[in-house]
C-alpha angles and dihedrals in degrees: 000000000000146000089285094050099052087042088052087051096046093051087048100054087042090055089040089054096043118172096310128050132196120222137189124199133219107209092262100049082051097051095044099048081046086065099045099051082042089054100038103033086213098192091243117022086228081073082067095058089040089062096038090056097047082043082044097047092032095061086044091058102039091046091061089240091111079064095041092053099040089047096052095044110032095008092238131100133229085263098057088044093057086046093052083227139080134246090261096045089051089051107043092234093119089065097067127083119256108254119254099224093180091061115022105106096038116118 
């Protein structure tokens, strides 16, 4: 998979979320969710999502597993994903020929 791929995907589960999102509770999740809007008094309890998933991306991210997970499935990083471009297109490796190492040095 490439850049594009993982930019066509992205697109697509952004669509597929859209602005409202349905959302279904274990008896944990509830009860903990029940504590924090209780502690916190957020104004809506979907504040509260909202936070969980920044916390949730930020310690991804920050953790390197973001990384982990985009290499083994589309080969880029978060950071070639934010350029629009990869490592070797930053770099201008990618315009150069593949060396031939069977007959390099042959005259």
């Amino acid at each position: 998979m490439s850049l594009d791929d993982l930019n066509d995907d992205v697109t697509a589960a952004y669509t597929d979320i859209g602005d409202e999102l349905a959302l279904s509770l274990d008896r944990e999740t509830r009860n903990e969710l029940a504590l924090l809007e209780t502690a916190l008094e957020p104004e809506e309890t979907d504040e509260l999502v909202r936070r969980a998933i920044h916390m949730l991306f930020q310690s991804t991210v920050d953790t390197g597993k973001l990384d982990f997970q985009l290499r083994t499935a589309y080969d880029v990083t978060y950071d070639e994903y934010l350029s629009g471009m990869t490592f070797e297109e930053m770099t201008g490796a990618d315009q150069y020929p593949s060396m031939d190492d069977e007959r390099r040095y042959q005259f």
